[in-house]
C-alpha positions in Angstrom: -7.1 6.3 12.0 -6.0 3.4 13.7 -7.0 -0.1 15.0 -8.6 -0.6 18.2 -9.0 -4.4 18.0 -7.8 -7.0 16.2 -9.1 -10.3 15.4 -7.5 -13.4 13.8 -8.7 -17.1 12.7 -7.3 -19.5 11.1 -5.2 -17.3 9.2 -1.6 -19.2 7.7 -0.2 -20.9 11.2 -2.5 -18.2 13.7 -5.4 -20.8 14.9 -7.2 -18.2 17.1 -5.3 -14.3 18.1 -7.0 -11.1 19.7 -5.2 -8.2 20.2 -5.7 -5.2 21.7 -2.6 -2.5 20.4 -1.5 0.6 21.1 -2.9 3.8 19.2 1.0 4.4 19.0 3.6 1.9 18.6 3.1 -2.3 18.4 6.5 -4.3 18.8 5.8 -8.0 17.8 8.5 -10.3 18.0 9.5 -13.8 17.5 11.4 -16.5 15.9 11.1 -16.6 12.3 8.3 -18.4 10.9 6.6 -17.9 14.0 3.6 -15.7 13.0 4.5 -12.4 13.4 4.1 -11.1 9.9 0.9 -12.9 9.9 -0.4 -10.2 12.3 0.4 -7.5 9.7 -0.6 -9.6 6.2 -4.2 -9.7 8.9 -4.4 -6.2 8.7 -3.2 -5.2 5.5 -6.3 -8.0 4.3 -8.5 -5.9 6.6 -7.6 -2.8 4.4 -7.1 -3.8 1.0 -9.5 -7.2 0.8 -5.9 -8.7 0.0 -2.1 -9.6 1.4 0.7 -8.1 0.8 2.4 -11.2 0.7 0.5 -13.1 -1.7 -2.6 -13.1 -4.1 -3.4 -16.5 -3.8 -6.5 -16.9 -1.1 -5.5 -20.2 -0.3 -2.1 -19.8 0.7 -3.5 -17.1 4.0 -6.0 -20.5 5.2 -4.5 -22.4 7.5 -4.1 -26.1 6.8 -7.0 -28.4 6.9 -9.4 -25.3 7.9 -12.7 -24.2 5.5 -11.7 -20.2 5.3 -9.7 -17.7 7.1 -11.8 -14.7 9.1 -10.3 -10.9 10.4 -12.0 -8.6 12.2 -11.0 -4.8 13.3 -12.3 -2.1 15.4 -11.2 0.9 13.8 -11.3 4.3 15.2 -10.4 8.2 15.0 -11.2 11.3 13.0 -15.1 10.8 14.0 -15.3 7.5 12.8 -15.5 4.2 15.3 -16.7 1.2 13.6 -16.1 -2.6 12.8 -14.7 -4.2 9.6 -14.4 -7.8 8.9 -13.2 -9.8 6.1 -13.6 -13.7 5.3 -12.0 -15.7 2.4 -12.9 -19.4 1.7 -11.2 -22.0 0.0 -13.5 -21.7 -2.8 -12.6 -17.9 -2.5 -15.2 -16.4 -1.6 -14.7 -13.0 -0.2 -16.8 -11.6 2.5 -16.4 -8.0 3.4 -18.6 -6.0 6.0 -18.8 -2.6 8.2 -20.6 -2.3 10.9 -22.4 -5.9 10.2 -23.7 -4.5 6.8 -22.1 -5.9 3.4 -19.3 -3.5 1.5 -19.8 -3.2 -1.9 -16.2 -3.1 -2.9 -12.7 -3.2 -2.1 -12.4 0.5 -2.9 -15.1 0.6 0.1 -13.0 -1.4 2.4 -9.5 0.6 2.1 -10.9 4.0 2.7 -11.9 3.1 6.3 -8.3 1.7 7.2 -5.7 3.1 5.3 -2.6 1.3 5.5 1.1 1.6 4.1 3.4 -1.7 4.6 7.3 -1.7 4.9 8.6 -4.7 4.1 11.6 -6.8 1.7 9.2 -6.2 -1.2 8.7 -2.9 -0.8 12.0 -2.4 -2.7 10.2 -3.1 -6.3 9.5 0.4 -5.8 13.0 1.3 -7.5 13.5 -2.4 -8.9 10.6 -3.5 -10.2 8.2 -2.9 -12.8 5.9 0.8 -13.8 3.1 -0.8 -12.5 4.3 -0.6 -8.7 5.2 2.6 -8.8 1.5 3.4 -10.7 0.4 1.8 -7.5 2.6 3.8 -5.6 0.9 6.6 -7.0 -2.5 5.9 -7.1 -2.7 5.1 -3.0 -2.4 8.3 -2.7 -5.1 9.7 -5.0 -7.4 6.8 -4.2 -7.2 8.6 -1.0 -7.4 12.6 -2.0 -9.7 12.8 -5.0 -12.9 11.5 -4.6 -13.6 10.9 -8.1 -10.5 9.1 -8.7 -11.9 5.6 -8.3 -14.6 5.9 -11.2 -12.8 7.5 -13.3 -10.2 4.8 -13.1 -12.5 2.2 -13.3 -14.1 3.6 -16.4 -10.0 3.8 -18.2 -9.9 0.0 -17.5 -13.6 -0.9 -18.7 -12.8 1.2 -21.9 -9.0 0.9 -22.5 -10.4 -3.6 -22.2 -13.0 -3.2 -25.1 -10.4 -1.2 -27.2 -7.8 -3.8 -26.8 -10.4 -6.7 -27.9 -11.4 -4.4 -31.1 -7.7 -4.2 -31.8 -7.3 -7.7 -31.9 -9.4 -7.7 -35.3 -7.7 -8.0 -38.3 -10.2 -5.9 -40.3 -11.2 -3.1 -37.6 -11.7 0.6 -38.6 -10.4 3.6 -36.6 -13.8 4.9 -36.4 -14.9 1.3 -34.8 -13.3 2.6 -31.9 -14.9 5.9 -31.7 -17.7 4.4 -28.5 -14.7 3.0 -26.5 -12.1 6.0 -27.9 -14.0 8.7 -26.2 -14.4 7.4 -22.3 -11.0 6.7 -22.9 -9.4 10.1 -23.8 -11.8 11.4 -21.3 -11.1 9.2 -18.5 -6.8 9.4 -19.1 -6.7 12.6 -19.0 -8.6 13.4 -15.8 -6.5 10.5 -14.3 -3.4 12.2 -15.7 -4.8 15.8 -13.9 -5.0 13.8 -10.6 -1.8 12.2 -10.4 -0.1 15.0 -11.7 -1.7 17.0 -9.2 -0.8 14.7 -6.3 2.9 13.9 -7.5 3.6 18.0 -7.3 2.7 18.0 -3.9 4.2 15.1 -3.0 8.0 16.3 -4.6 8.1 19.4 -2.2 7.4 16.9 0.6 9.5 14.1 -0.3 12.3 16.5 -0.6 11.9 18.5 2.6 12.7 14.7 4.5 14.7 12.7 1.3 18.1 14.2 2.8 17.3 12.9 6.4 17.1 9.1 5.0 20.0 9.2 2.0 22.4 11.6 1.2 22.5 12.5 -2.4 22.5 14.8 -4.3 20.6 15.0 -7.7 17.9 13.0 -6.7 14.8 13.5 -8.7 11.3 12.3 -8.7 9.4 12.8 -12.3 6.3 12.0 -13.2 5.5 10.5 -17.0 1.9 10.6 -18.0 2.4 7.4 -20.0 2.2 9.5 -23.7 4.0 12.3 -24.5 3.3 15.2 -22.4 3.3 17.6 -25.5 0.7 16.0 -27.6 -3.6 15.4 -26.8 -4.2 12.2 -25.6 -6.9 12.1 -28.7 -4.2 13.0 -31.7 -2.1 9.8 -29.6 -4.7 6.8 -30.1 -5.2 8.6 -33.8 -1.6 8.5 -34.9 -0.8 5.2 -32.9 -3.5 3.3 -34.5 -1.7 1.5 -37.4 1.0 0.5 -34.4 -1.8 -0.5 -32.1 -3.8 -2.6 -34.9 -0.4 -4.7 -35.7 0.6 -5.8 -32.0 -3.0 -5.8 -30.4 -3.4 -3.3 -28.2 -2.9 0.5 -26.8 0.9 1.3 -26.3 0.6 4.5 -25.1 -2.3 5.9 -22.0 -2.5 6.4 -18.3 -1.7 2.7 -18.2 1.6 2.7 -18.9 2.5 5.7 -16.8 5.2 5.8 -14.3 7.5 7.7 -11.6 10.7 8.0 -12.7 13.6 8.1 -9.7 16.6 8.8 -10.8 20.2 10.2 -9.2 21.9 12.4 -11.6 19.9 11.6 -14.7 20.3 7.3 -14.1 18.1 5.3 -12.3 18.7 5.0 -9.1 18.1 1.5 -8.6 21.6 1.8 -10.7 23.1 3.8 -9.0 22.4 3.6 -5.0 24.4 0.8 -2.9 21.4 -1.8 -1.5 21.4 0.2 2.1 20.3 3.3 -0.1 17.9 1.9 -1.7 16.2 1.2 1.4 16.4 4.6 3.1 14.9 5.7 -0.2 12.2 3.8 -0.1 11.6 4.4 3.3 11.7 8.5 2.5 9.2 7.4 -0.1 6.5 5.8 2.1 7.1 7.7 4.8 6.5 11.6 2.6 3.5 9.8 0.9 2.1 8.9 5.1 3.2 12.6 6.0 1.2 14.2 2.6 -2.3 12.1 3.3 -2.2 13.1 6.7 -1.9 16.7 5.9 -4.2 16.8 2.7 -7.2 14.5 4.6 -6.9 15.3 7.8 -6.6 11.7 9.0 -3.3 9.4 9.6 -2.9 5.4 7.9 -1.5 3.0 9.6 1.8 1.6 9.2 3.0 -2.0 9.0 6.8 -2.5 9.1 8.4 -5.7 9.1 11.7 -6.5 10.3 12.7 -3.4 10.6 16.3 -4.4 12.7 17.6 -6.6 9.7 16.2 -4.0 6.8 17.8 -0.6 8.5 20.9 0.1 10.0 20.8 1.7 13.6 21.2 5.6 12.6 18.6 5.0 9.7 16.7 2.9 11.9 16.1 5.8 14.5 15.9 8.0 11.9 12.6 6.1 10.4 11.2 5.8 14.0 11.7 9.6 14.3 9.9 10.6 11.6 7.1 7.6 12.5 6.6 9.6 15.8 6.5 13.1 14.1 3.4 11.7 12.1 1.8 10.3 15.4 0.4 7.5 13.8 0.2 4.2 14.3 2.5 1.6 13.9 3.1 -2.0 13.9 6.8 -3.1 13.8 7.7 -6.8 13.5 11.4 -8.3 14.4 13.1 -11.1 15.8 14.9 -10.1 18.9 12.6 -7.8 21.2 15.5 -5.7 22.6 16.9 -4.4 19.6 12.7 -3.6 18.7 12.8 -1.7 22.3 15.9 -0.1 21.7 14.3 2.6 19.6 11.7 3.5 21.8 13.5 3.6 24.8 14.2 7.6 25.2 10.5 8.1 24.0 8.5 7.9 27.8 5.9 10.5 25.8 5.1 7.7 23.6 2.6 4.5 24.4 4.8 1.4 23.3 3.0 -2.3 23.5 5.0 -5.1 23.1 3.9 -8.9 21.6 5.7 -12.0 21.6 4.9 -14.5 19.1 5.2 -18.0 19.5 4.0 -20.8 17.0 1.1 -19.2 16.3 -0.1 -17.6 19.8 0.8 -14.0 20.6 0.8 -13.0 24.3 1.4 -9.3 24.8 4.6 -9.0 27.1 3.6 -6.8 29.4 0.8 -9.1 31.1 1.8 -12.7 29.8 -1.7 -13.5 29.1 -4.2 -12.9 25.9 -6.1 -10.3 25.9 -10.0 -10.6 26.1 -12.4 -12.1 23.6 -12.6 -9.5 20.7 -16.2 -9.6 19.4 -17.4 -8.9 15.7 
């Protein structure tokens, strides 16, 4: 996939931007605080409904204006069509394709997938199980159709058994209607992402040595429950547990990916600048796995890739960015040290976009592009 045309208004300091990019390689510069990552938190809302920055709708409006709007010409692998995406200050969310409403989120991100690079991309070794059970599921959001539902059914079910819980007096077998979607739904979740994480070990570590060099590096997957026991005998022997602090301790929802460099985590263990190439080996295997398991490519959104990477890791990224011939948006501050990467590529199509307190000229032609329509 990638983005044809992009459309901005009123989005944080961006009054009014169109762009036309590259199906390649976009290099947007600028001061900081200019706007640049603006242009990627636009299209990571045109994906996800959402930014990648914050949560808070009224944060991406720009001051004093009623709503922020996005739109996107998206294109490749047989599909050509337009998404758009408008937030007010009351927040409400508008989503569309092709003109017509999108009935969810879920909706939205399978026409433009997208996988962002930035400073909190890091959480993916530091932070909590839950970003790495995001980590996880982008992936089989993407491959397994019935991922989605099933996952939504887990939440509905795992919700009402927590609120039982909560009940001094509740029997086990007053969980038996919520009990049953629930073992059923966690353990076909469990069979996808299980699924998903074996394929993406053999790719991760046919590249990981390319970004980091260490040895004993290890990706394992835990299910969230012990993987020798029946999800069923679980909730049965964990009820008395589960009754006393409130809710389920043990399901799909507490799963995780484990990374770990001779048995200890290596968020422990790696120095900062391995950390990063790690992460980057991460995102980059997950990109290279959907592209060979769907047939189609996401789009990626790096930002401030110069101060992140060193130079050998830094070419080493772009490398493998150009081995996946997909898309690519890359933000920085100085423009030559965002050119200097691309410079021995002449095979590749590179676009280049200064930012400037909220207007963004491409370089090449020093003027805007033309009026990008809905």
């Amino acid at each position: 996939m990638s983005l044809k045309r992009l459309a901005i208004h009123q989005l944080r300091n961006i009054e009014s931007a169109e762009l036309v990019p590259s199906p390649q390689v976009n290099l947007i510069y600028g001061k900081n605080g200019s706007g640049k990552t603006s242009i990627l938190e636009a299209i990571n809302i045109l994906s996800l409904g959402r930014s990648f920055r914050s949560h808070r709708h009224k944060a991406l409006i720009r001051q004093g204006q009623p709503g922020v709007t996005l739109f996107g010409r998206v294109s490749g692998e047989g599909t050509d069509l337009s998404i758009g995406v408008s937030r007010s200050l009351s927040g409400e969310a508008i989503l569309k394709a092709n003109g017509s409403p999108v009935g969810s989120v879920a909706e939205l991100a399978s026409y433009l997938p997208v996988q962002a690079i930035n400073s909190d991309t890091f959480s993916l070794l530091e932070g909590s199980p839950k970003v790495r059970r995001q980590y996880i599921d982008w992936l089989v959001f993407h491959v397994e159709p019935q991922f989605f539902n099933t996952w939504k059914t887990a939440q509905k079910s795992l919700k009402q058994r927590n609120s039982l819980l909560r009940h001094d007096r509740i029997r086990p077998e007053q969980l038996t209607p919520w009990d049953r979607p629930l073992i059923e739904a966690t353990e076909a979740i469990d069979t996808f992402r299980a699924g998903c994480i074996e394929q993406l070990k053999t790719v991760f570590n046919g590249l990981v040595h390319d970004f980091v060099a260490v040895d004993d590096l290890v990706l394992n997957y835990y299910r969230g429950w012990d993987r020798q026991q029946r999800y069923a005998d679980v909730l049965a022997a964990g009820f008395d547990q589960d009754r006393k602090q409130g809710f389920t301790r043990q399901g799909a929802h507490r799963a995780d990916l484990r990374i770990t460099v001779g048995g200890l985590p290596a968020a422990d263990v790696l120095s900062r600048g391995q950390q990063k190439c790690l992460v980057c080996a991460l995102k980059i295997a997950q990109g290279y796995l959907f592209s060979q398991l769907t047939g189609r490519r996401c789009v990626y959104l790096v930002d401030d890739l110069p101060s992140e990477l060193d130079g050998d890791h830094r070419a080493m990224l772009v490398e493998w960015l150009e081995r996946m011939q997909t898309q690519v948006f890359i933000t920085g501050v100085e423009k030559e040290a965002l050119e200097a990467d691309w410079l021995n590529k002449p095979e590749t199509e590179v676009k280049v976009f200064h930012v400037e307190q909220g207007k963004v000229v491409p370089f090449e032609q020093g003027q805007p592009h033309q009026q990008v329509t809905e």
